[in-house]
Backbone as ProteinMPNN parsed JSONL, in Angstrom:
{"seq_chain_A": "XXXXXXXXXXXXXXXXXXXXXXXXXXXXXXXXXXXXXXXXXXXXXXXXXXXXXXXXXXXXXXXXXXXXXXXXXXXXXXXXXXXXXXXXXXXXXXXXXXXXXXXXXXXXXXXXXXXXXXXXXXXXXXXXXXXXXXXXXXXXXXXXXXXXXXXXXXXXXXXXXXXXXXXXXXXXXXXXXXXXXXXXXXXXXXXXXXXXXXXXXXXXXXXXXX", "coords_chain_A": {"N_chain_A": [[-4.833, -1.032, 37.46], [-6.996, 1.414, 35.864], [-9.323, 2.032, 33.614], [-8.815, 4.323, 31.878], [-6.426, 5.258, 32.947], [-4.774, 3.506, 31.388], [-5.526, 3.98, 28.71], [-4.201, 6.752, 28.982], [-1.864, 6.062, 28.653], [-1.407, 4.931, 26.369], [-1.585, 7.082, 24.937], [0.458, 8.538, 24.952], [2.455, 6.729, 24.509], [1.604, 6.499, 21.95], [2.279, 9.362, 20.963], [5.284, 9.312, 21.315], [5.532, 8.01, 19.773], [4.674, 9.02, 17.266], [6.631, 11.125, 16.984], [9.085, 9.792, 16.194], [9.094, 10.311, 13.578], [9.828, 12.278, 10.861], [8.319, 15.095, 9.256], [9.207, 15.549, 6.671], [10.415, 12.947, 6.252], [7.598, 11.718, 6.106], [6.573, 12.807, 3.952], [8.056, 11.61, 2.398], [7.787, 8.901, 2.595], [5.308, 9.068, 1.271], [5.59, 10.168, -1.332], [7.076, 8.266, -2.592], [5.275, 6.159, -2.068], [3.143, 6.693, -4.232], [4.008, 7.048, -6.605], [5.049, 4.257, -6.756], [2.738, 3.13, -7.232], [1.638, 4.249, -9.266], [3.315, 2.956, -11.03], [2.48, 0.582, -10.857], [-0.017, -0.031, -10.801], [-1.76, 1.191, -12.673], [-2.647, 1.425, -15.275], [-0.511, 1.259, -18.692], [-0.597, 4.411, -20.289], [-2.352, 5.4, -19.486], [-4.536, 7.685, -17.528], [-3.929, 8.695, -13.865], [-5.705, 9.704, -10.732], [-4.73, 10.658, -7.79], [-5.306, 10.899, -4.121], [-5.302, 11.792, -0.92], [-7.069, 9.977, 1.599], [-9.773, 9.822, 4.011], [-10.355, 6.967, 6.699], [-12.703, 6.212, 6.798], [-13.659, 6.335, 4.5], [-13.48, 3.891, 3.062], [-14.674, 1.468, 1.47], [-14.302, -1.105, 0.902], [-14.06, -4.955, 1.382], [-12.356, -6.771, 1.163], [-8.536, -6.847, 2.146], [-5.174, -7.107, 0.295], [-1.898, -7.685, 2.123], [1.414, -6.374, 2.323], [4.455, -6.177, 3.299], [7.493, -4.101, 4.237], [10.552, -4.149, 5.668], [12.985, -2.955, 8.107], [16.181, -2.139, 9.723], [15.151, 0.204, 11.07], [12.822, 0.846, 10.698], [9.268, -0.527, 10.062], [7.158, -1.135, 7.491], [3.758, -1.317, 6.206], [1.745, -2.072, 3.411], [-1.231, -1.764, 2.201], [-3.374, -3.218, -0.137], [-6.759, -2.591, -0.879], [-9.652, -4.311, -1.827], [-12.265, -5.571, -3.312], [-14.477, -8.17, -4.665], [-15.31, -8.232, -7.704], [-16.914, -7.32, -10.94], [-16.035, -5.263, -11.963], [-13.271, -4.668, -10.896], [-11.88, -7.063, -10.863], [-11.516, -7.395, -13.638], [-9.956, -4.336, -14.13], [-7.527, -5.453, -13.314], [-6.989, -7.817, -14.237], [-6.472, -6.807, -16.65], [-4.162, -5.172, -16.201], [-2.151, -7.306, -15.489], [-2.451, -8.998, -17.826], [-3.945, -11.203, -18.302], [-6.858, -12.911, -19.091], [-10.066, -11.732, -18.973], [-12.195, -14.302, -19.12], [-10.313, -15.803, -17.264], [-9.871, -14.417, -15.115], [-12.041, -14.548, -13.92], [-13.992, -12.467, -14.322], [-17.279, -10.926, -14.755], [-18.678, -13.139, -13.349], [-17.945, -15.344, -13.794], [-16.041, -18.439, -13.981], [-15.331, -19.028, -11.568], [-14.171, -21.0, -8.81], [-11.405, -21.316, -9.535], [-11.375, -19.427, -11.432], [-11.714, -16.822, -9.223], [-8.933, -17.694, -7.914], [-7.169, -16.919, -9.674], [-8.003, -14.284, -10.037], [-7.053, -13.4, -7.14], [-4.299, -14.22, -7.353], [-3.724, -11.967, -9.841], [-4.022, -9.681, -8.387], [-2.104, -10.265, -6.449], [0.329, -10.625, -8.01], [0.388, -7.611, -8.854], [0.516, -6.088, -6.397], [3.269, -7.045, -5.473], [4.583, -6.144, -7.312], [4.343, -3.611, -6.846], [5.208, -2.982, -4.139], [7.742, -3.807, -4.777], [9.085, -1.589, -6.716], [8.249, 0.101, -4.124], [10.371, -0.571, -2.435], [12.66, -0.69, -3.887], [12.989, 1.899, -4.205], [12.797, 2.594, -1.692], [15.829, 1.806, -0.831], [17.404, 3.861, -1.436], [17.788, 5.387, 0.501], [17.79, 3.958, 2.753], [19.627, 0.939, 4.254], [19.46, -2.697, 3.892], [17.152, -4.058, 3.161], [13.761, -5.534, 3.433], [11.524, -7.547, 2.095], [7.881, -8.842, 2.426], [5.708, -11.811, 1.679], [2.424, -11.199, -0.004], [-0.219, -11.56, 2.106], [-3.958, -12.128, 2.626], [-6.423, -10.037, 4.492], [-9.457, -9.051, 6.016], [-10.657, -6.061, 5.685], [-11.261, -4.619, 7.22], [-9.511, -5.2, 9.754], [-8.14, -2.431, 9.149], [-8.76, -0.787, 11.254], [-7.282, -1.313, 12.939], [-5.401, -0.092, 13.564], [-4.033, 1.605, 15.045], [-2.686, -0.12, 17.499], [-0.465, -0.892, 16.572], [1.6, 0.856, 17.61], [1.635, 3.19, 15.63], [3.537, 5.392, 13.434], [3.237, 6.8, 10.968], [0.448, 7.062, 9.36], [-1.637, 6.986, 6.464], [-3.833, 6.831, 3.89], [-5.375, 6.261, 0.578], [-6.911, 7.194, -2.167], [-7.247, 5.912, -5.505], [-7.907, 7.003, -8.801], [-9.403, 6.638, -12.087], [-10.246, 7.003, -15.347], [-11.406, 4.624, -16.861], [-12.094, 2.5, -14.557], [-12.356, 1.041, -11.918], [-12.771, 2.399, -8.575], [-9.45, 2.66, -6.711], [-8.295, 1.562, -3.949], [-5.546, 2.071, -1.38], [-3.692, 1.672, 1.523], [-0.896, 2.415, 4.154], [1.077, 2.018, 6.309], [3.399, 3.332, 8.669], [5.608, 1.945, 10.75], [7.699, 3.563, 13.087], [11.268, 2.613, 14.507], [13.441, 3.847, 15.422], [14.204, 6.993, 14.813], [13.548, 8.89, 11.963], [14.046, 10.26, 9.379], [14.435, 11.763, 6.116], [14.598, 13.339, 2.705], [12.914, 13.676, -0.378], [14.336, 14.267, -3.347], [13.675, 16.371, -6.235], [15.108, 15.469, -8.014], [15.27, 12.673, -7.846], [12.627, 11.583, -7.6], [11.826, 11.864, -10.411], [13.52, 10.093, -11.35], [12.463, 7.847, -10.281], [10.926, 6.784, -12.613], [11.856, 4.294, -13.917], [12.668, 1.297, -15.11], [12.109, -1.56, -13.319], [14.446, -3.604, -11.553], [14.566, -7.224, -11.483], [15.361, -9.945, -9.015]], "CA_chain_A": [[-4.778, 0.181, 36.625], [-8.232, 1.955, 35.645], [-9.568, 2.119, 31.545], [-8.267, 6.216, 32.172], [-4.859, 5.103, 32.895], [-4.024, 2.456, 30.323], [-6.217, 5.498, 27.847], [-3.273, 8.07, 29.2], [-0.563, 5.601, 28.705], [-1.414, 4.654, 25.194], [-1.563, 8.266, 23.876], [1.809, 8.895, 25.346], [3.112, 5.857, 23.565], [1.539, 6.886, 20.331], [3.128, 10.345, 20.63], [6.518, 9.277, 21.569], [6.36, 6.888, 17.713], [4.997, 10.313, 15.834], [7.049, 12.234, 17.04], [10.257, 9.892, 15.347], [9.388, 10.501, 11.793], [9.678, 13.857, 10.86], [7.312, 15.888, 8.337], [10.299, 15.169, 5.314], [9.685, 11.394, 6.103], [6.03, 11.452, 6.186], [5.919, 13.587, 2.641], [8.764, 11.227, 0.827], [7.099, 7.585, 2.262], [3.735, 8.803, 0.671], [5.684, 10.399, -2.227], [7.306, 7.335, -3.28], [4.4, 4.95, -2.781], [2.295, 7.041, -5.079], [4.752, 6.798, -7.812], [4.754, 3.268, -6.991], [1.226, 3.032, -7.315], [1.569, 4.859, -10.499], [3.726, 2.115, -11.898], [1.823, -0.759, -10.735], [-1.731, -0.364, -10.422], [-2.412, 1.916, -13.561], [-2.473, 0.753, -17.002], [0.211, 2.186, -19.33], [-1.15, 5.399, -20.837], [-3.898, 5.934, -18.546], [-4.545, 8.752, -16.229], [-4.803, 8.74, -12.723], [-5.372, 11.348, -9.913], [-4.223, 9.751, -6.564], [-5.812, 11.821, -3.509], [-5.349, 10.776, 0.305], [-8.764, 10.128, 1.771], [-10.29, 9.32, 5.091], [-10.494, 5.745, 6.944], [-14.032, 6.014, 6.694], [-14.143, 5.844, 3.393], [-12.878, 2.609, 2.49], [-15.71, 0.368, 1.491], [-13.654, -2.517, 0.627], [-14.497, -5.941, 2.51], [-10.514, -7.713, 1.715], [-7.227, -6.43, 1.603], [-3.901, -7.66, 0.648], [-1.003, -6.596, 2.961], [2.548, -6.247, 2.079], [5.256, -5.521, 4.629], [8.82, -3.811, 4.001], [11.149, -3.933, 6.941], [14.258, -2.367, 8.055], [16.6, -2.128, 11.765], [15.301, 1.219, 11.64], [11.273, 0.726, 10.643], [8.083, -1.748, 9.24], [5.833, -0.121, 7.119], [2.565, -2.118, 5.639], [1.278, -1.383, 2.083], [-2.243, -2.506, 2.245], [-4.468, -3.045, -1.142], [-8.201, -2.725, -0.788], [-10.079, -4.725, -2.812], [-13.327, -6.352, -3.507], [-14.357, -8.915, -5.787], [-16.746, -7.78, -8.137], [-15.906, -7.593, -12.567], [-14.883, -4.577, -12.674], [-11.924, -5.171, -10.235], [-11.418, -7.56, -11.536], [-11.47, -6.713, -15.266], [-8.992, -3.577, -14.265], [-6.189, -6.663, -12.615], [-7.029, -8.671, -15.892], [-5.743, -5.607, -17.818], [-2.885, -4.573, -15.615], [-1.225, -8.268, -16.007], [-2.183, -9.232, -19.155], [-5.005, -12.337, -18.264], [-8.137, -12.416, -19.883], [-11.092, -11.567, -18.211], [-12.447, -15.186, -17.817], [-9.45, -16.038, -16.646], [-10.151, -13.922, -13.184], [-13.716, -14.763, -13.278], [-15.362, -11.283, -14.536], [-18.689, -10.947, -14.974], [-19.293, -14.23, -12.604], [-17.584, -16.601, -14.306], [-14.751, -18.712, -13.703], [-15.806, -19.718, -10.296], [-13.119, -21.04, -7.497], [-10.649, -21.039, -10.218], [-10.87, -17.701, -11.916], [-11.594, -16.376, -7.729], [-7.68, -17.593, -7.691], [-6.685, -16.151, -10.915], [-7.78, -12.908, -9.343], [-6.113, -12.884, -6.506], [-2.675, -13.853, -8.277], [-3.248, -10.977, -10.732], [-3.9, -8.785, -7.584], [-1.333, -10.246, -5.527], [1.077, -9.905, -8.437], [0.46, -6.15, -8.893], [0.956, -5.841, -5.077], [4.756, -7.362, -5.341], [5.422, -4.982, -8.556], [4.428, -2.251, -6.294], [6.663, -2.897, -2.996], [9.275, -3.799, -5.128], [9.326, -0.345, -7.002], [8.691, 0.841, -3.471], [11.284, -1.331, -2.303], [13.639, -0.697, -4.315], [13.431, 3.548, -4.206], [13.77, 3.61, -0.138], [16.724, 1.303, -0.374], [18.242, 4.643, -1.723], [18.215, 6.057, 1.749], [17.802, 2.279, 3.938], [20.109, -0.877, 3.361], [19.454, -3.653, 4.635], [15.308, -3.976, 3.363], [13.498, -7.313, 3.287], [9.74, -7.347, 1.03], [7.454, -10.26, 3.164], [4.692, -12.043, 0.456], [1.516, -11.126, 0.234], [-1.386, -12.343, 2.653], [-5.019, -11.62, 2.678], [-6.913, -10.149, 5.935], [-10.419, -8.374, 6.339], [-10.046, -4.682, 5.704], [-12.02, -3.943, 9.166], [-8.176, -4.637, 10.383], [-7.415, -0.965, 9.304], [-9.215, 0.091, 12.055], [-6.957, -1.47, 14.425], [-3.667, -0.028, 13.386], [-3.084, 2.087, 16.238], [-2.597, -0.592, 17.839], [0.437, -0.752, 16.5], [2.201, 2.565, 18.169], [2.705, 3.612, 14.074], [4.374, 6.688, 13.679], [2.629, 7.376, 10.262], [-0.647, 6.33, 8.516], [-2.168, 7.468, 4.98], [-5.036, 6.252, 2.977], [-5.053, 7.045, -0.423], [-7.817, 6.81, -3.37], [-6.834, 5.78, -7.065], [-9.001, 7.008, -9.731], [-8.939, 6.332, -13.112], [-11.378, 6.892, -16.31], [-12.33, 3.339, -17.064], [-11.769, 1.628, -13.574], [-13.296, 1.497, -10.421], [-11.642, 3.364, -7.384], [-8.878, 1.979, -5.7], [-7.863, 2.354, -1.732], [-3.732, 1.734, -0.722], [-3.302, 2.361, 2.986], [0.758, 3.063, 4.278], [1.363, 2.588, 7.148], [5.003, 2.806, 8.831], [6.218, 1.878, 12.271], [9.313, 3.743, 13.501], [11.552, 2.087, 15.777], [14.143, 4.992, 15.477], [14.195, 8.576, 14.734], [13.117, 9.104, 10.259], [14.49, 11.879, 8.71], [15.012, 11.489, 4.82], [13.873, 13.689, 1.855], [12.537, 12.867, -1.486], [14.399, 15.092, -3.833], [13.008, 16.532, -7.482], [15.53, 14.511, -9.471], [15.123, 11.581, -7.372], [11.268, 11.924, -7.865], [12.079, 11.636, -11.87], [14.395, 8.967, -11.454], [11.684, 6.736, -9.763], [10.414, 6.289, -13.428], [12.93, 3.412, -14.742], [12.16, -0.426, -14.877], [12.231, -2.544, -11.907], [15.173, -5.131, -11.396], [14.602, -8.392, -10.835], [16.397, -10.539, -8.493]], "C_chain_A": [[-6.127, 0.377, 35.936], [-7.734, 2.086, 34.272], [-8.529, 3.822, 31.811], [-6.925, 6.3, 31.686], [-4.243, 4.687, 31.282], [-4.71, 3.694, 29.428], [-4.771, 6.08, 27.873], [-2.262, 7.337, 28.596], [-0.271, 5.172, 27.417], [-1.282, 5.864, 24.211], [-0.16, 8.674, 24.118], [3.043, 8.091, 24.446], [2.878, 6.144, 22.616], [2.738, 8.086, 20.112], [4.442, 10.233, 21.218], [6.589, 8.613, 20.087], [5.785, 8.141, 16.99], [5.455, 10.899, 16.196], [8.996, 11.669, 16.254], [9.993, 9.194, 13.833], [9.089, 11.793, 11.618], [8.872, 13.955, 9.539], [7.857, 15.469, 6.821], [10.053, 13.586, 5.054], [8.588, 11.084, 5.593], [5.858, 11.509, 4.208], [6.939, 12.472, 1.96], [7.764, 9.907, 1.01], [5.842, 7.739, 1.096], [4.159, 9.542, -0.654], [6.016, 9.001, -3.168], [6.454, 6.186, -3.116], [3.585, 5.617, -3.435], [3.03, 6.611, -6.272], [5.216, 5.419, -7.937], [3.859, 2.995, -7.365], [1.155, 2.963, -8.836], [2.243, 3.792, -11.532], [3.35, 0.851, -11.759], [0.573, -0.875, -11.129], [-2.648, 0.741, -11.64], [-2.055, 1.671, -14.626], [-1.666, 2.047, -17.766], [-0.989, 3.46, -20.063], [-2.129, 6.081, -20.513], [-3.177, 7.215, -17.249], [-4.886, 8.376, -15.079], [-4.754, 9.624, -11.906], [-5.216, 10.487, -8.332], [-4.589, 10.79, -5.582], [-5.328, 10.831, -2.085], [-7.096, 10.88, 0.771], [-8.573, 9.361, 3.317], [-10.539, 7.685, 5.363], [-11.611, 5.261, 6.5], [-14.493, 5.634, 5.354], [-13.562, 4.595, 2.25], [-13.994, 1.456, 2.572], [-15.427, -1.211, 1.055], [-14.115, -3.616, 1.89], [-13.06, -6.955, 2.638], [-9.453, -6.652, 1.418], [-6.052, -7.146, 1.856], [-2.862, -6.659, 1.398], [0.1, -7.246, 2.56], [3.448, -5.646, 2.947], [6.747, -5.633, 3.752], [9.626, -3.88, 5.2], [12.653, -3.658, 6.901], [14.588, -2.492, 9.616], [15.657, -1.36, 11.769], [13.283, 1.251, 11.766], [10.63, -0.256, 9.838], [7.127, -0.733, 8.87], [5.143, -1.508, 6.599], [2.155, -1.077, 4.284], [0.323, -2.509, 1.89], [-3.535, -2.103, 1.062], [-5.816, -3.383, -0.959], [-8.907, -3.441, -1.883], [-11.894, -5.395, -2.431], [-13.977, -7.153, -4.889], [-15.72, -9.382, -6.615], [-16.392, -7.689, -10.098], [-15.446, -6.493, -12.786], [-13.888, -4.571, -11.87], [-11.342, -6.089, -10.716], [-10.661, -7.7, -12.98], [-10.093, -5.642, -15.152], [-7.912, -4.757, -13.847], [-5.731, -7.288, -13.882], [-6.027, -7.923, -16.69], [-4.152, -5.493, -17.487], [-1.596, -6.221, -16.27], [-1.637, -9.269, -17.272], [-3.353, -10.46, -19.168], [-6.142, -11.734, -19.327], [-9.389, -12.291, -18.665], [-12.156, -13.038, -17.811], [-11.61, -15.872, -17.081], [-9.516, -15.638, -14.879], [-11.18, -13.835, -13.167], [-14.072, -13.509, -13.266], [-16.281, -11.798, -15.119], [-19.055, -12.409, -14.465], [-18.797, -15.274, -12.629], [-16.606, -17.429, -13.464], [-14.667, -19.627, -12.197], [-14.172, -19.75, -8.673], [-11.821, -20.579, -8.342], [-10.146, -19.935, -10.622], [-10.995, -16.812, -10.287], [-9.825, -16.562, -7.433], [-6.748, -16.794, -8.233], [-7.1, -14.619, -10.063], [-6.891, -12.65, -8.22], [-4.652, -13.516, -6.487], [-2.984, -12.722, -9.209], [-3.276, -10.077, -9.495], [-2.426, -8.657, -6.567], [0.636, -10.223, -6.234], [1.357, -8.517, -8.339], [1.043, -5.457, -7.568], [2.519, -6.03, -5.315], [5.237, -6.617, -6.621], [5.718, -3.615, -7.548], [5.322, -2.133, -5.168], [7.51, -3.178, -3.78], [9.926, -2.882, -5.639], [9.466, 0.283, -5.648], [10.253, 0.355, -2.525], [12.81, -0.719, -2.459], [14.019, 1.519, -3.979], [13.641, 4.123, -2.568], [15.174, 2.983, -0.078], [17.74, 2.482, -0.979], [18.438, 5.271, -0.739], [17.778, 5.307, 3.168], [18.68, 1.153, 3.337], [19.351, -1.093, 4.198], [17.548, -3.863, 4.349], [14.957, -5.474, 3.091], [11.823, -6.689, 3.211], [9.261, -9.116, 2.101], [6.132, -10.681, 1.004], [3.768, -11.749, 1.048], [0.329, -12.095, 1.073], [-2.329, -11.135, 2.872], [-5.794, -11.481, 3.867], [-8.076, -9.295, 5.926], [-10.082, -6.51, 6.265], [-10.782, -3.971, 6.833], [-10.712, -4.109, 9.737], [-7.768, -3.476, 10.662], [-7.714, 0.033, 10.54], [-8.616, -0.088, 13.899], [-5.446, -0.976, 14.475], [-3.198, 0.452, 14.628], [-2.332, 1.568, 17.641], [-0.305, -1.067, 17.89], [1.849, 0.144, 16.774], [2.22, 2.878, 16.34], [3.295, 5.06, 14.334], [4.085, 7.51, 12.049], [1.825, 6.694, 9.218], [-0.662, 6.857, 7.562], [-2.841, 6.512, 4.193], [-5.353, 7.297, 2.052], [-6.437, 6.199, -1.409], [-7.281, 7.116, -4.969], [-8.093, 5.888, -8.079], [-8.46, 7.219, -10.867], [-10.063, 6.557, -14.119], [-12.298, 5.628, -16.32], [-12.138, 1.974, -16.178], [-12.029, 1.629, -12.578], [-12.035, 1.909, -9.469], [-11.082, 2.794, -6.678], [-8.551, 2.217, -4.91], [-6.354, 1.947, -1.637], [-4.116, 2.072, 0.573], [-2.001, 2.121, 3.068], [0.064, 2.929, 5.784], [2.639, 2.372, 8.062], [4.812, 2.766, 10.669], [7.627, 1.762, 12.403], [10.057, 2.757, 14.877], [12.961, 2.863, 16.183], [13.739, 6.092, 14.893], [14.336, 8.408, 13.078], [13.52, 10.231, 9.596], [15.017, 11.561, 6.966], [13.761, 12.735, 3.806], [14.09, 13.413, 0.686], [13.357, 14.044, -2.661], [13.91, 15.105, -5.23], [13.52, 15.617, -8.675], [15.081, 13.268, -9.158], [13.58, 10.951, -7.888], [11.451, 11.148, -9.388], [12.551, 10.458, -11.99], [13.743, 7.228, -11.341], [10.848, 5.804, -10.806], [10.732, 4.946, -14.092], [12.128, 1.755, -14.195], [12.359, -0.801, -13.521], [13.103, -3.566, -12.088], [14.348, -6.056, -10.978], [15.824, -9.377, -10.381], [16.179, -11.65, -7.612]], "O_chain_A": [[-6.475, -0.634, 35.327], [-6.605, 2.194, 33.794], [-7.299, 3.777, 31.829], [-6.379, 6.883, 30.749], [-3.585, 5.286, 30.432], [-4.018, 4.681, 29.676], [-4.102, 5.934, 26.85], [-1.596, 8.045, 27.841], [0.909, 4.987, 27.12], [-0.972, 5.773, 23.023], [0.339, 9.272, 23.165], [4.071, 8.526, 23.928], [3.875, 6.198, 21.897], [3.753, 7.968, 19.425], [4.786, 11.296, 21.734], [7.583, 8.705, 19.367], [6.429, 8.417, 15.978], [4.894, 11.966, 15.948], [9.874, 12.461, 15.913], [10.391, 8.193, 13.235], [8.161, 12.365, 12.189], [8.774, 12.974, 8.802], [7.085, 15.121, 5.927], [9.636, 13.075, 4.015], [8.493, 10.251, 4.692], [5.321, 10.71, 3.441], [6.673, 12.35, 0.765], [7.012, 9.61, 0.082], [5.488, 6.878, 0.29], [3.172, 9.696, -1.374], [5.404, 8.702, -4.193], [6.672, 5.207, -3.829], [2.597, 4.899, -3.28], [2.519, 5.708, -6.935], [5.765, 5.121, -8.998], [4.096, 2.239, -8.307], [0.768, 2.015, -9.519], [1.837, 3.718, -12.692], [3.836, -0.017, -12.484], [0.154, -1.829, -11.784], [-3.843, 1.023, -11.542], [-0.85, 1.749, -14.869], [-1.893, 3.251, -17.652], [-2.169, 3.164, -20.256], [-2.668, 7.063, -21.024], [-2.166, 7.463, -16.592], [-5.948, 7.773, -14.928], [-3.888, 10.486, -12.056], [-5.988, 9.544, -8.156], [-4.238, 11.886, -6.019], [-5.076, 9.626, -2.085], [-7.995, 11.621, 0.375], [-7.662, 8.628, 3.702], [-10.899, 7.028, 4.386], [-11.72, 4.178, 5.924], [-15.413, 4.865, 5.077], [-13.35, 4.571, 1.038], [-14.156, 0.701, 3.531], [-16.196, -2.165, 0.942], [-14.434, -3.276, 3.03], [-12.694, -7.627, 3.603], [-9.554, -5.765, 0.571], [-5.719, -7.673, 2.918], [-2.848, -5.428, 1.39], [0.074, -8.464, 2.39], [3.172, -4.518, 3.356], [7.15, -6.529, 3.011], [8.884, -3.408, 6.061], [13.416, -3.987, 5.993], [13.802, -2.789, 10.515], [14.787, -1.838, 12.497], [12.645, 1.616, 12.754], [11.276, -0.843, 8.969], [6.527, 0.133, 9.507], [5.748, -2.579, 6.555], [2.219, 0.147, 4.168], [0.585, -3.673, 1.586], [-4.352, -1.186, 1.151], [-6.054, -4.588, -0.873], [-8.635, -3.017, -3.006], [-12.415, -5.547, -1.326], [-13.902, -6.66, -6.015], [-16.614, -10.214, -6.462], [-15.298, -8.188, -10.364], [-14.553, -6.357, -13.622], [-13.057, -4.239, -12.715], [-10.163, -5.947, -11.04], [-9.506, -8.039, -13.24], [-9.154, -5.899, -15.906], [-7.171, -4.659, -14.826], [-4.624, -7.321, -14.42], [-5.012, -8.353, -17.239], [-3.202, -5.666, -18.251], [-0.666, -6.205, -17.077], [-0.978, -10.282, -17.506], [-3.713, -10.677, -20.325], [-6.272, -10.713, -20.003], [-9.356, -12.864, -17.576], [-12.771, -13.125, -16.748], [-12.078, -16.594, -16.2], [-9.301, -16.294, -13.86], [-11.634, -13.001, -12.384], [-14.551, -13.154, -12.189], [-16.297, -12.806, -15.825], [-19.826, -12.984, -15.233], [-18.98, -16.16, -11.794], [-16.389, -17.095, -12.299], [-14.031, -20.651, -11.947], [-13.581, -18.912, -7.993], [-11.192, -19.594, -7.956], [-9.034, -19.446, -10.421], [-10.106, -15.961, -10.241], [-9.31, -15.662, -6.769], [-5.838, -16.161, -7.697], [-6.19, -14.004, -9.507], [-6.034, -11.769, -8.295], [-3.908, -13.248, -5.544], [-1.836, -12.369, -9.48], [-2.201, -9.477, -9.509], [-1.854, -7.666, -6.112], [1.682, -10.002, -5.623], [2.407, -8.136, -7.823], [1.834, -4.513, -7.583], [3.103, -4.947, -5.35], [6.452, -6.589, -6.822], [6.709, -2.893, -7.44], [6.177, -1.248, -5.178], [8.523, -2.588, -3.404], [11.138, -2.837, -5.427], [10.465, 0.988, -5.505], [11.031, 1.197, -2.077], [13.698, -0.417, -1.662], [15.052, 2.102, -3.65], [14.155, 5.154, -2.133], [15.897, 3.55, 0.741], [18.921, 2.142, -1.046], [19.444, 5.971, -0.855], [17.521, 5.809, 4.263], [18.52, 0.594, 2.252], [18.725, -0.388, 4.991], [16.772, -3.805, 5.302], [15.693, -6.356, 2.65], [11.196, -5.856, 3.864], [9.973, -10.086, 2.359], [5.969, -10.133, -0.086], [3.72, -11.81, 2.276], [0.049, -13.226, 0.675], [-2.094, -9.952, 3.119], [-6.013, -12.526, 4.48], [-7.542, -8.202, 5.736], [-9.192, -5.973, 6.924], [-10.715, -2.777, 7.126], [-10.45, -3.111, 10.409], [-7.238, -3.125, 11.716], [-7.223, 1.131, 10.801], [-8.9, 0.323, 15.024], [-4.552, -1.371, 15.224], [-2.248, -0.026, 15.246], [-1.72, 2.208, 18.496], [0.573, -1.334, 18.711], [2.915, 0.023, 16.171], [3.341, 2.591, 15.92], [3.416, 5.625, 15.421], [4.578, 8.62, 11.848], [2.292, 5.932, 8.371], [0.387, 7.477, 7.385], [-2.333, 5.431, 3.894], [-5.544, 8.5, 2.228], [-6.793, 5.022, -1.349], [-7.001, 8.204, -5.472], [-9.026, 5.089, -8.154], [-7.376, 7.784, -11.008], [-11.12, 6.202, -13.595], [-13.471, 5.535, -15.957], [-12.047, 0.826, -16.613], [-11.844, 2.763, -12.136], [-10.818, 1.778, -9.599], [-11.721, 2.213, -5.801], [-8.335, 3.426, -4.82], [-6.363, 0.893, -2.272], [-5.02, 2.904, 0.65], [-1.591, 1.541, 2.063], [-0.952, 3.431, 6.266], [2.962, 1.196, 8.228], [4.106, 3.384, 11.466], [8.445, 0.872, 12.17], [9.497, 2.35, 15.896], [13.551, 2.508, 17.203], [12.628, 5.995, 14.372], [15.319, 7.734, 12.77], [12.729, 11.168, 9.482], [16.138, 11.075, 6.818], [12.573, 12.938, 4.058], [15.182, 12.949, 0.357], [12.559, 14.974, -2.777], [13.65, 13.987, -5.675], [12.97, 15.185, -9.688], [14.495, 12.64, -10.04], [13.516, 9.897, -8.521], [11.226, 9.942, -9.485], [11.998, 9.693, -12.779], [14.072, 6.137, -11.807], [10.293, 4.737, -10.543], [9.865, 4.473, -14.826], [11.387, 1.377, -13.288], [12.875, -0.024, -12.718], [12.699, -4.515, -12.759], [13.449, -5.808, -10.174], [16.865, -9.601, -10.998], [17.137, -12.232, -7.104]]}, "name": "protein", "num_of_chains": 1, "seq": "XXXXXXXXXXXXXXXXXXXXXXXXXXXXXXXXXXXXXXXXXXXXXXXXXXXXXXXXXXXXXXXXXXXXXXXXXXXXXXXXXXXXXXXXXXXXXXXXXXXXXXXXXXXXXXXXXXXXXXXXXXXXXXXXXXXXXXXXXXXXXXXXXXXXXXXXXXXXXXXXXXXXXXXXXXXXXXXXXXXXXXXXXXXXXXXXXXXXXXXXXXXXXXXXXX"}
């Protein structure tokens, strides 16, 4: 079989997985991980403006990945990061450490390098578990994996995956450097669910633990 072929046979496979999540899917997954986002990764009282953005522009060099899974689909919720003080410094904030605690401004060394990525890889498991918890209103049966860390040049191999819907998103904030999420789901049936206005509202409330 010629490069051409296997080419033809891979776009065919892609568009047989977008074609089962419908437009209602697409708009609630990326509604309700924003409003996850919103309750994880942004300090109480702060503003943020959440935008989707291009692959290209993801200058991150790690990201943690988080996987949800269901019979019906696997999505990935992948945090961009790099480890620099003010990333750090915003993580510090979010869970309550101190800043040499996650090694800002240089410090801290192998140690505070860990301390960061537990405050990061906390914030990650706040956020699938809010998102977690708001598709299991229209999925049983969901299972959250733990976080592991992988090169964010990965993102460029998703399609690899047949997905059936990507999104890369930029978090901005006043006093915090810009953060990246990527989404991305793989159907293994037909997606049809919408996000409704109360539901939306509803998404505000604490997070069980369990």
């Amino acid at each position: 079989m010629s490069a051409n072929d296997m080419d033809e046979l891979q776009a065919v496979a892609q568009s047989l997985a977008d074609e089962r999540i419908s437009a209602s899917a697409r708009d609630g997954f990326d509604t309700l991980l924003q409003q996850a986002l919103r309750g994880s990764l942004v300090p109480s009282g702060a503003d943020a403006v959440i935008t989707a953005v291009e692959v290209d522009d993801l200058a991150e060099k790690k990201m943690v990945v988080l996987t949800i899974s269901s019979y019906l689909f696997r999505l990935m919720v992948m945090f961009h990061f790099t480890l620099d003080a003010a990333t750090k410094e915003h993580f510090a904030r979010l869970t309550g450490a101190s800043a040499a605690e996650v090694g800002a401004g240089g410090a801290g060394g192998a140690e505070g390098e860990q301390a960061f990525m537990d405050a990061l890889a906390e914030c990650g498991n706040l956020c699938c578990g809010i998102f977690n918890r708001e598709l299991g209103r229209f999925f049983p049966h969901l299972g959250m994996s733990t976080p592991n860390v992988i090169d964010t040049q990965c993102v460029h191999y998703l399609q690899k995956l047949r997905h059936a819907h990507v999104r890369h998103f930029a978090i901005d904030l006043a006093e915090s450097p810009r953060l990246h999420v990527s989404l991305c789901v793989s159907a293994y049936d037909r997606l049809d669910f919408a996000v409704s206005a109360e539901e939306q509202a509803d998404t505000t409330g604490e997070l069980e633990l369990f």
